[in-house]
C-alpha positions in Angstrom: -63.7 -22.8 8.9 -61.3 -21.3 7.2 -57.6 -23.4 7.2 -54.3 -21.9 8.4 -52.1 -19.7 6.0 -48.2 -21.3 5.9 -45.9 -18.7 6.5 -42.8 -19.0 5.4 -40.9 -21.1 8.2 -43.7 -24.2 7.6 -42.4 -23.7 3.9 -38.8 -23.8 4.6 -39.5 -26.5 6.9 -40.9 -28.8 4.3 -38.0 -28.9 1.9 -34.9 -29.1 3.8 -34.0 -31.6 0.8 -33.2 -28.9 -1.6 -30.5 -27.1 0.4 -28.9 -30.7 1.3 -29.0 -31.7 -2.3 -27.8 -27.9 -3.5 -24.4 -28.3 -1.0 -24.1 -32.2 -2.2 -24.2 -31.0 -5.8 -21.4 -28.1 -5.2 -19.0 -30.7 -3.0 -19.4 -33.3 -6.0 -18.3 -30.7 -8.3 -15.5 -28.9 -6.8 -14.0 -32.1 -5.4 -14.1 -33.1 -9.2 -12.7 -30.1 -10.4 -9.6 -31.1 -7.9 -9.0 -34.3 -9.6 -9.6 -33.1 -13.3 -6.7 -30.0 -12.5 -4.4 -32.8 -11.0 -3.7 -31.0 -7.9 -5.0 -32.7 -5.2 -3.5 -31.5 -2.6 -2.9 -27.6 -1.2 0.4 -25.9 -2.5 2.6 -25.4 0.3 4.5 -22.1 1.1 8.3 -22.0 1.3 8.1 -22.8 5.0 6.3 -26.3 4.6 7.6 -27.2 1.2 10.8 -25.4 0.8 11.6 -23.6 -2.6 14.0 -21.2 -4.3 15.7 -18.1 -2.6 16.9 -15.5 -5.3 19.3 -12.6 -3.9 19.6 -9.5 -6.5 21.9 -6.9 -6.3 21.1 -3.2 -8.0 23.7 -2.6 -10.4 24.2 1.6 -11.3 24.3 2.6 -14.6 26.7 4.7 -15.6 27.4 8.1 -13.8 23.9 7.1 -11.4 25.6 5.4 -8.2 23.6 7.5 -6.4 20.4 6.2 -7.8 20.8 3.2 -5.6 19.4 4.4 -2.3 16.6 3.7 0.2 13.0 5.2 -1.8 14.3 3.8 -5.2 15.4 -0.4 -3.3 12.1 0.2 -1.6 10.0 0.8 -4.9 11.5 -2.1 -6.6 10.7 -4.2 -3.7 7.0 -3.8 -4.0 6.8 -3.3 -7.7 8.6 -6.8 -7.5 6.3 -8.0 -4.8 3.4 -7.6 -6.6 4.5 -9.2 -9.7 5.2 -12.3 -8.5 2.5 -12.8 -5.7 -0.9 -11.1 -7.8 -3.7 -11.3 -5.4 -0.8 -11.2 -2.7 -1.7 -14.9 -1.6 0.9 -17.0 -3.4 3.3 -16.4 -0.5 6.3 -15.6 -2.3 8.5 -13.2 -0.1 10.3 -10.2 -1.3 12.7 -7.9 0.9 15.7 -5.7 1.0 19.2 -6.6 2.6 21.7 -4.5 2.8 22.1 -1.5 1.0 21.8 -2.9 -2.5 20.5 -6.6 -2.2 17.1 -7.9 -2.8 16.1 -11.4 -1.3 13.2 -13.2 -3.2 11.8 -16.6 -1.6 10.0 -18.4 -4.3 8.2 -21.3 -3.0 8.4 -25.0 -4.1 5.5 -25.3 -6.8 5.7 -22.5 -8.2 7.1 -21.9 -11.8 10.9 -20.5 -10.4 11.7 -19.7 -14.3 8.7 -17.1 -14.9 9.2 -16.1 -10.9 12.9 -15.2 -11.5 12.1 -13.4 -15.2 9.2 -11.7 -13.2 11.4 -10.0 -10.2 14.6 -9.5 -11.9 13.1 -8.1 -15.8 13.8 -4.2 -15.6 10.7 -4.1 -18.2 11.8 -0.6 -19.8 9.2 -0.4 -22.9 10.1 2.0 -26.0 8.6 2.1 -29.1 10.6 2.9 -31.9 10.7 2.6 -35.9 11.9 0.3 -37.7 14.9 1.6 -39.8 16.2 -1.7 -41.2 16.3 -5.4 -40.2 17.2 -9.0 -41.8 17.2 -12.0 -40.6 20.3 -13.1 -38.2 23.4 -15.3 -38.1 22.8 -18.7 -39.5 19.1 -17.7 -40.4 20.2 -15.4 -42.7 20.6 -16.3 -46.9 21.3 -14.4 -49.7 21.9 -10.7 -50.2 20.7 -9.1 -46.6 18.8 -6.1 -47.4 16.8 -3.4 -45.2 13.7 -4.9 -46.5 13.5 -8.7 -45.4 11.3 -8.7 -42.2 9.6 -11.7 -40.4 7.6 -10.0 -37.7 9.6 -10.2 -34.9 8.5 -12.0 -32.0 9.3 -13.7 -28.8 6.4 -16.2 -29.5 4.6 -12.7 -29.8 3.0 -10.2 -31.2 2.9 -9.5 -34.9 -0.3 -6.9 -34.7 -0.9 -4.0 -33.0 -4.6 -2.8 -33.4 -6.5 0.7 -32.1 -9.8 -0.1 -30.7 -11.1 3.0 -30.7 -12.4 2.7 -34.5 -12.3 -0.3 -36.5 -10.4 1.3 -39.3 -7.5 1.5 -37.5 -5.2 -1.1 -37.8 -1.4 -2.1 -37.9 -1.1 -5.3 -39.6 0.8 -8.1 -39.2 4.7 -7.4 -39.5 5.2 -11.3 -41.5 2.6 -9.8 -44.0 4.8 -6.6 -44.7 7.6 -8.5 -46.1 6.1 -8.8 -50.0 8.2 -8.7 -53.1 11.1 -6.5 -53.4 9.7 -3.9 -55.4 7.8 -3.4 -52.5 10.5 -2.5 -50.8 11.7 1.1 -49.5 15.3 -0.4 -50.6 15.0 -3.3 -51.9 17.1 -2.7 -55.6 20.1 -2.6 -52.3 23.1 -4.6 -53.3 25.0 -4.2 -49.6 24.4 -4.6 -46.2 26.0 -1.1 -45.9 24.3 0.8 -48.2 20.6 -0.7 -47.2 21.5 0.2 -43.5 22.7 3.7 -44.6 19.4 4.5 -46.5 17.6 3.2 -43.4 19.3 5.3 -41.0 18.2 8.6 -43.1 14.9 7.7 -43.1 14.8 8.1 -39.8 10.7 9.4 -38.6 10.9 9.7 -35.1 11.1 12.8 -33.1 14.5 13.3 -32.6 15.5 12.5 -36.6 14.2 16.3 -37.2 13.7 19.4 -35.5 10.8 20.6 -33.6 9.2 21.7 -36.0 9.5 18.6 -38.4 12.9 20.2 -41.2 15.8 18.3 -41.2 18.3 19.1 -38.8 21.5 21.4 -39.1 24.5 20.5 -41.1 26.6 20.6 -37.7 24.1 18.2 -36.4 24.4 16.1 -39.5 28.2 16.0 -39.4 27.6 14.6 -35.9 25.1 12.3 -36.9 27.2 10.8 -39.9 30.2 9.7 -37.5 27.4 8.2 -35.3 25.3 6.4 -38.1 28.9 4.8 -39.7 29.6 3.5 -36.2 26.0 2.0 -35.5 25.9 0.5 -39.1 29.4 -1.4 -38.2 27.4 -2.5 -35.1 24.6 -4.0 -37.4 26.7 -5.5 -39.8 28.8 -7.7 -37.0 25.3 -8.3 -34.8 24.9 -12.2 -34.8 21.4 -12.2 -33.0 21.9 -16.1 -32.6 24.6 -15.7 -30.2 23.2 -15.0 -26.8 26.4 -13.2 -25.3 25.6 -10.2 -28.7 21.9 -10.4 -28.3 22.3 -9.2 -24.5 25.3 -6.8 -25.6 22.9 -5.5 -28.2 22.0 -1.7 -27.5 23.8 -1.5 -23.9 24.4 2.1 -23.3 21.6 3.9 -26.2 20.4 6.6 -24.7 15.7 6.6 -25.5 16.6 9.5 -27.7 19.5 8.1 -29.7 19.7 5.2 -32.8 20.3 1.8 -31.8 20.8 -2.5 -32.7 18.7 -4.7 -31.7 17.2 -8.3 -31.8 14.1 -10.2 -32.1 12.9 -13.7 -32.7 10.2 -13.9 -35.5 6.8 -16.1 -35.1 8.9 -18.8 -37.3 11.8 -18.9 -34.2 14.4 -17.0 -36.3 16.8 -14.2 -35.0 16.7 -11.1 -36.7 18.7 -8.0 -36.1 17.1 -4.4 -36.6 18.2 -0.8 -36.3 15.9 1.1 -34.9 15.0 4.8 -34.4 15.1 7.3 -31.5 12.4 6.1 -29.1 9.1 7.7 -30.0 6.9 6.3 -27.3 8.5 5.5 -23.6 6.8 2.5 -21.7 5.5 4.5 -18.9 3.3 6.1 -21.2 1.2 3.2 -21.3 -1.5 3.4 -18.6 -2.4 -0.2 -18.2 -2.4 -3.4 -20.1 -4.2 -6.5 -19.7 -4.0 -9.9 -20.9 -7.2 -11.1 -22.5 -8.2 -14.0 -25.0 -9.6 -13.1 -28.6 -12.7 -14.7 -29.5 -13.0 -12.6 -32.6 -9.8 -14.0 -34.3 -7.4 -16.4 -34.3 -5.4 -14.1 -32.8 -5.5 -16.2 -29.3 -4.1 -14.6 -26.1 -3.0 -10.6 -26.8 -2.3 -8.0 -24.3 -3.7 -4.7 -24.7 -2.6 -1.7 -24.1 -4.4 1.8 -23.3 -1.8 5.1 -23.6 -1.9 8.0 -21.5 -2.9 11.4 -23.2 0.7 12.4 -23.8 1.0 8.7 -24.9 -2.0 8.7 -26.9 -0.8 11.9 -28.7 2.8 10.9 -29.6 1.5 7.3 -30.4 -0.7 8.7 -33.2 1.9 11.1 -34.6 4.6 8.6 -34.6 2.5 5.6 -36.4 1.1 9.0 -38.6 4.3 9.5 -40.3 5.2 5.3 -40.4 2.0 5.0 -42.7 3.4 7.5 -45.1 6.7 5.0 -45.7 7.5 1.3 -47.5 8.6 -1.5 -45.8 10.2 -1.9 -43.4 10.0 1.8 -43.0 6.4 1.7 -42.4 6.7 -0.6 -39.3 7.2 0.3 -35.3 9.3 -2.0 -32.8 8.0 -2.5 -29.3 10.9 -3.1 -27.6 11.4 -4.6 -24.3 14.4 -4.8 -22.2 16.3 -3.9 -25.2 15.1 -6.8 -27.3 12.5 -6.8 -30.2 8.9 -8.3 -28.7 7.0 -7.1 -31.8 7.8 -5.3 -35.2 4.3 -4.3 -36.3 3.8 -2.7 -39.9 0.7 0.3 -39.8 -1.5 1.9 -43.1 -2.4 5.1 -41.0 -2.1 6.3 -38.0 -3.7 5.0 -34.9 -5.0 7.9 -32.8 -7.8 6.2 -30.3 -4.8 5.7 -28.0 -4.9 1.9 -27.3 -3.4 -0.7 -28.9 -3.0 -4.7 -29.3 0.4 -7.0 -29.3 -0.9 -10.3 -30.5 0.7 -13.1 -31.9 1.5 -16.7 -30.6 1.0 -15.8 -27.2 0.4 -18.4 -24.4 -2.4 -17.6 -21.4 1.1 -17.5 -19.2 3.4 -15.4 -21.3 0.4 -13.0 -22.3 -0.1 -12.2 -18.4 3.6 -11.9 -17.6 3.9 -9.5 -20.1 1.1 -8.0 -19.3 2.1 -7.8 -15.7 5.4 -6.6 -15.8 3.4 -3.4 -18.3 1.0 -2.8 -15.5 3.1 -2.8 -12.5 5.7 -0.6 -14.1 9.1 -0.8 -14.9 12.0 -0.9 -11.8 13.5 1.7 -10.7 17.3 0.3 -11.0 19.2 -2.4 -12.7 19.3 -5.5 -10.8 22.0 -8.7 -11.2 21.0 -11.9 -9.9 24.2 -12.6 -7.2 22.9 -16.4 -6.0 20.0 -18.8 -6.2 20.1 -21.5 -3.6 17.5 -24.1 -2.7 15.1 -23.7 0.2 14.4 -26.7 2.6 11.8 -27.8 4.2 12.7 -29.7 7.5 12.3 -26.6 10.1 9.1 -25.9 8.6 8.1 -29.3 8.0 8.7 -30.0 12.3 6.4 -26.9 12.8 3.8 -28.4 11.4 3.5 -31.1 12.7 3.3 -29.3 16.1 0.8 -27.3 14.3 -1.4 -30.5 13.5 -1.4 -32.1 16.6 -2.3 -28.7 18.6 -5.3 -28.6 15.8 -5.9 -32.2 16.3 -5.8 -32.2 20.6 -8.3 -28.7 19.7 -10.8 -30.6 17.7 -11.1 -33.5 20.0 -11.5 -31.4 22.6 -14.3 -30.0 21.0 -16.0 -32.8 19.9 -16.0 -34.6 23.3 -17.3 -31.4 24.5 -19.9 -31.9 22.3 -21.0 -35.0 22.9 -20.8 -34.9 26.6 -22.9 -31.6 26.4 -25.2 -32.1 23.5 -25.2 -35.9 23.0 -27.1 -36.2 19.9 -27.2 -33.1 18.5 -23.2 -34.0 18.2 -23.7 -36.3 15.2 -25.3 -33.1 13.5 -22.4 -30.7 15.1 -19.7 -33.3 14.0 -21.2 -34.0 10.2 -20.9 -30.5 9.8 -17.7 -29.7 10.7 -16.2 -33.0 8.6 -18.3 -30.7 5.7 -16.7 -27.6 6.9 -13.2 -29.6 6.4 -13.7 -30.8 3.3 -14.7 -27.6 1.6 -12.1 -25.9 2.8 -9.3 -28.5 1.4 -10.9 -28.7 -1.5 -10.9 -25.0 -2.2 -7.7 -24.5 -0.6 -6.0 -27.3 -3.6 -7.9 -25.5 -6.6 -6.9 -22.0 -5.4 -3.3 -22.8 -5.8 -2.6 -23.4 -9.3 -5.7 -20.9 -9.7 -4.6 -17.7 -8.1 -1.8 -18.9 -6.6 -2.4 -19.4 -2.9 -0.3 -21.7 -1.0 -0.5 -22.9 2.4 1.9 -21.7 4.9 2.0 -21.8 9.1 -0.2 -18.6 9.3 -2.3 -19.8 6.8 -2.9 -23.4 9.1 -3.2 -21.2 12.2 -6.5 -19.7 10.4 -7.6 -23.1 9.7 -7.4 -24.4 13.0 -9.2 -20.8 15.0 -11.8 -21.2 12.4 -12.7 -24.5 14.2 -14.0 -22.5 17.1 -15.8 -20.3 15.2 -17.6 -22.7 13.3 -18.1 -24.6 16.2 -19.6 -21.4 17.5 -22.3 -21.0 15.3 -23.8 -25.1 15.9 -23.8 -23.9 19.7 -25.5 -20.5 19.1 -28.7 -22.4 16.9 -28.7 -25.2 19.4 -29.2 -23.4 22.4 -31.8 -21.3 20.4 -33.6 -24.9 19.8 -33.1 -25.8 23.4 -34.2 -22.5 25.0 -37.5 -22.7 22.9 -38.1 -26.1 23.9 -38.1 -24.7 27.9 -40.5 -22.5 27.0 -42.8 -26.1 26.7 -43.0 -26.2 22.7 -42.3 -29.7 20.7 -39.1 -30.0 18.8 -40.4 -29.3 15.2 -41.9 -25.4 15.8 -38.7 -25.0 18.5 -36.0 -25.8 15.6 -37.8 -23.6 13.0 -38.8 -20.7 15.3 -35.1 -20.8 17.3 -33.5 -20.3 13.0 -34.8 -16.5 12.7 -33.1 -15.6 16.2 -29.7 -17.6 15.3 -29.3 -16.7 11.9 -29.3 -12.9 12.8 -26.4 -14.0 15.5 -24.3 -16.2 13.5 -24.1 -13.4 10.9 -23.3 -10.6 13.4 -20.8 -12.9 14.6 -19.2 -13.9 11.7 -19.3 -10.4 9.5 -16.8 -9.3 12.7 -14.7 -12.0 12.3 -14.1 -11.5 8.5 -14.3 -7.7 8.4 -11.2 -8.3 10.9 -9.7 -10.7 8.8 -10.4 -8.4 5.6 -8.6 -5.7 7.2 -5.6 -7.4 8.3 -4.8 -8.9 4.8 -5.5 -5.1 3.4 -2.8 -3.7 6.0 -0.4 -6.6 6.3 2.3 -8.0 4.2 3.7 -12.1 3.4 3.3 -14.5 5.8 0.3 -12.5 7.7 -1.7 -12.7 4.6 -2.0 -16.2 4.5 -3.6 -16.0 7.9 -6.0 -13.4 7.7 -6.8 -15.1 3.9 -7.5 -18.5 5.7 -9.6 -17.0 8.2 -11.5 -15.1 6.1 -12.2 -18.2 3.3 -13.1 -20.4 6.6 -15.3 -17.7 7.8 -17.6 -17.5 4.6 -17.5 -21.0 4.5 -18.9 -21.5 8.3 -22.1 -19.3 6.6 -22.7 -21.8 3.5 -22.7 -24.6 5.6 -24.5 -23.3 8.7 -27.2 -22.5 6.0 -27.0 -25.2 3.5 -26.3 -27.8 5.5 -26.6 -27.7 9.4 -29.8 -25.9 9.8 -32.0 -28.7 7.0 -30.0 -31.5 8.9 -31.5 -30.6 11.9 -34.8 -30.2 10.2 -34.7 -33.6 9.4 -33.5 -35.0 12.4 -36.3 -33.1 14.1 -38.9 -35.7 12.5 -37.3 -38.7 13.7 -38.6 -40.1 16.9 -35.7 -40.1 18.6 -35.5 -36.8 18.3 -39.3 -35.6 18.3 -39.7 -37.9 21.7 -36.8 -36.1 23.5 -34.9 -39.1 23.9 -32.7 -38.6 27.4 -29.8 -39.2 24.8 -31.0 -36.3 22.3 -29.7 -33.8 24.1 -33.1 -32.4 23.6 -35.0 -33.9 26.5 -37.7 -31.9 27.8 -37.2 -32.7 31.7 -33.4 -32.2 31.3 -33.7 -29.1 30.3 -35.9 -28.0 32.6 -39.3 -27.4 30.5 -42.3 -25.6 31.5 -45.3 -27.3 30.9 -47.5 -26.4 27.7 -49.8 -23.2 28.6 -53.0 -24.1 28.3 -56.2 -21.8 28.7 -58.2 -22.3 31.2 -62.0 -22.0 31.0 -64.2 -20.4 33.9 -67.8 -21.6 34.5 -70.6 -20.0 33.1 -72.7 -17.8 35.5 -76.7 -18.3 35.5 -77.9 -15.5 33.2 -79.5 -13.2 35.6 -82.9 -12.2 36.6 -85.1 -11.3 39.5 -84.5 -12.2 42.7 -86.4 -15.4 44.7 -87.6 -13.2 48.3 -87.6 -17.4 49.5 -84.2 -17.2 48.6 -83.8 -13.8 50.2 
């Protein structure tokens, strides 16, 4: 006699262990990944927890008033927007008022600092050559000369690298300093004189003609008034004096000579004069921050150029190679100040490149964000910052709580009323449902930022009836097999296939609908359709991991098995047909002729 193949539900029946033991395993370690990050609890938006609310007004340069209107606010607001929310979950809200006034809520938790640096940062990006810098102020000793560089840095960058070929390189700007008979001026006895070779030496486009000659003496009579005045403006820069480091460059046009500061890798000011701007910022495609395993470089943002960007990048770092320090060396400059003064052997044609330095994860990804998203549109001037608090919010909540709470109590005495048993099973997994979702919802705020606002605990509390939804939709499954006159055991395994396929169907609606209204909404809506979604997905790893195997289990304990009137799986409750059972007709005498007695 040949035994019975299992198929696969006998399998899946036999080890319901393994998916119990797989969910345990992932609750252990997310819950101690809560306690090893130190936030235990969710981050709460501005409504729950109050926070910072910065207004911004756009400030016109000069001759642009009418640069301030409605498509230009309106860019700024969502090239601010994205800066400071990233995935679009951190809740911080952004929006015009007025004409020329841009309110930014920043909610409690969050790093206000980096949040108001973030939104109000213009980010305009040049690159330009280095014509001459020393260090600043106090920092500076001895004879100041053209030639004493320190690799400017705001904690950044001192290397700029193409990663198209290995060969091409810029190397660090600290490293170009050397002796002074390395210098391109270093036998200079006078600030004046070093800046005045500097300013002649000149490489970038607009320092020649078209065509690469030297402009025309008209031009150079020009250029001599305008190259005594800037070198006055170099000689009375202190870069350690805030109020002249933020008056530094105001009003240089991207195609004229200018001042400018820096802090080197060592925390010292230095002051530079810089060429005409050979690269503009929004020539750089994208840049991302990344960590460098290969060096000790640590945390660098990267940089990819556009083709035009590509093309003027190579030329300009082309024709730095050919010079001495500091002449060989190209300032990134951001927001008018010196970010990184990187020196190059050759030039660097595979049209990306590398700002490394002493970068932390935070400022490597602000920089790198404020690249990617673009510089704004207008000039903005922070008006006010106030303080946020929390009381309406907090008193909205609470009625938010007790409807979930009145909600969930309703549905558990449904439950138990109309399921009896099967409620402990219903009830364990919504208390696993819970806990998942708290757990996730505290590591995703420091992670990506999400905090939890009234939207967001509106999601929580509607995914309660769709979880709920899917222990109802297995359980009748397990109770309409068991009318059909089968024992518990083959009812809970063959009612899985039917369920499953429903609670998918079911729950792919519900987040496909909660995918698209995060896509097409803004702010607060967000946090609703994220919290529905993230509770949605959640309802399917624990249906799976974790209800179904219970029930499995329970199915083998008499008090189950038996149909206990308590159970909620009693056969004569429900109504059960009785087993069908095949029924044998008697055997008929084999036939053959017929008795005529009989007859």
């Amino acid at each position: 006699m040949v035994a019975p193949k299992k198929g696969k539900n006998a399998s899946a029946q036999s080890k319901p262990g393994r998916s119990l033991a797989l969910i345990l395993i992932a609750i252990v370690a997310l819950t101690g990944g809560m306690f090893a990050s130190g936030h235990t609890t969710p981050r709460l938006g501005i409504d729950l927890a109050g926070g910072t609310s910065i207004t911004l007004r756009a400030v016109p340069e000069a001759g642009q008033e009418s640069a301030i209107n409605k498509t230009n606010m309106d860019t700024a607001v969502e090239i601010m927007n994205r800066r400071v929310n990233g995935l679009g979950v951190s809740e911080a809200e952004v929006q015009t008022q007025g004409d020329r006034n841009i309110i930014v809520n920043i909610p409690k938790g969050t790093n206000s600092k980096e949040a108001r640096q973030q939104v109000g940062t213009t980010a305009k990006l040049y690159f330009r050559p280095v014509l001459a810098t020393e260090l600043s102020g106090a920092n500076a000793t001895g004879t100041p000369s053209a030639s004493e560089t320190g690799g400017a840095s705001d904690k950044a960058t001192d290397k700029a690298t193409d990663k198209a070929t290995d060969g091409d390189k810029a190397t660090d700007g600290d490293k170009a300093s050397g002796t002074p008979s390395d210098s391109a001026s270093a036998s200079a006895t006078s600030q004046g004189r070093a800046a005045s070779d500097a300013l002649k030496a000149d490489p970038s486009p607009s320092a020649t003609g078209s065509d690469g000659a030297s402009p025309s003496p008209s031009a150079s009579a020009t250029g001599d008034d305008a190259a005594a005045k800037l070198q006055q403006q170099y000689a009375a820069l202190d870069c350690t004096d805030k109020n002249a480091r933020a008056k530094a460059g105001d009003g240089a046009k991207p195609g004229e000579q200018t001042v400018a500061c820096g802090q080197n890798s060592q925390g010292q000011w230095q002051k530079y004069i810089l060429g005409a701007a050979a690269v503009d910022g929004t020539e750089v495609d994208e840049a991302e921050a990344v960590y460098n395993t290969q060096t000790a470089a640590g945390w660098t943002v990267t940089m990819k150029f556009t083709d035009k960007g590509s093309k003027k990048f190579a030329d300009i770092t082309g024709k730095l190679a050919q010079n001495q320090s500091p002449q060989n060396q190209f300032a990134i400059v951001l927001d008018n100040e010196v970010v990184s003064d990187p020196y190059v052997s050759q030039a660097l044609t595979g049209g990306n490149a590398e700002i490394s330095g002493s970068f932390d994860q935070e400022e490597a990804q602000s920089l790198a964000n404020m690249l990617s998203y673009g510089a704004l549109p207008l000039t903005f001037k922070e008006d006010s910052v106030t303080t946020v608090t929390a009381a309406l919010g907090g008193e909205q909540l609470k009625a938010g709580l007790i409807a979930g709470a009145i909600g969930l109590a309703l549905v558990v005495l449904y439950l138990l009323f109309y399921y009896r048993g099967l409620s402990f099973i219903a009830v364990c997994s919504l208390l696993v449902s819970a806990g998942l979702t708290y757990v996730i919802m505290s590591l995703l705020g420091p992670t990506i930022g999400f905090a939890l606002n009234l939207p967001a605990v509106c999601g929580a509390i509607v995914a309660i009836g769709i979880t709920a939804d899917s222990f109802i939709v297995y359980f009748e499954r397990v109770r309409d097999e068991i009318r059909e006159g089968r024992t518990l055991r083959p009812a809970v395994e063959r009612a899985w296939p039917r369920a499953r396929r429903t609670i998918l169907v079911s729950d792919f609606v519900s987040f496909l609908a909660a995918a698209v209204l995060f896509i097409v909404t803004v702010g607060k809506v967000q946090g609703f359709a994220f919290t529905l979604g993230l509770t949605t997905l959640l309802d399917v790893v624990v249906v799976f991991l974790f209800t179904k195997p219970l029930l499995t289990l329970m199915a083998r304990r008499k008090f189950f098995a038996s149909g206990h009137k308590w159970s909620g799986l009693d056969p004569k409750a429900l109504g059960a047909k009785p087993p069908l059972r095949r029924t044998r007709r008697p055997s008929r005498p084999a036939a053959g002729p017929v008795d005529p007695k009989e007859a």
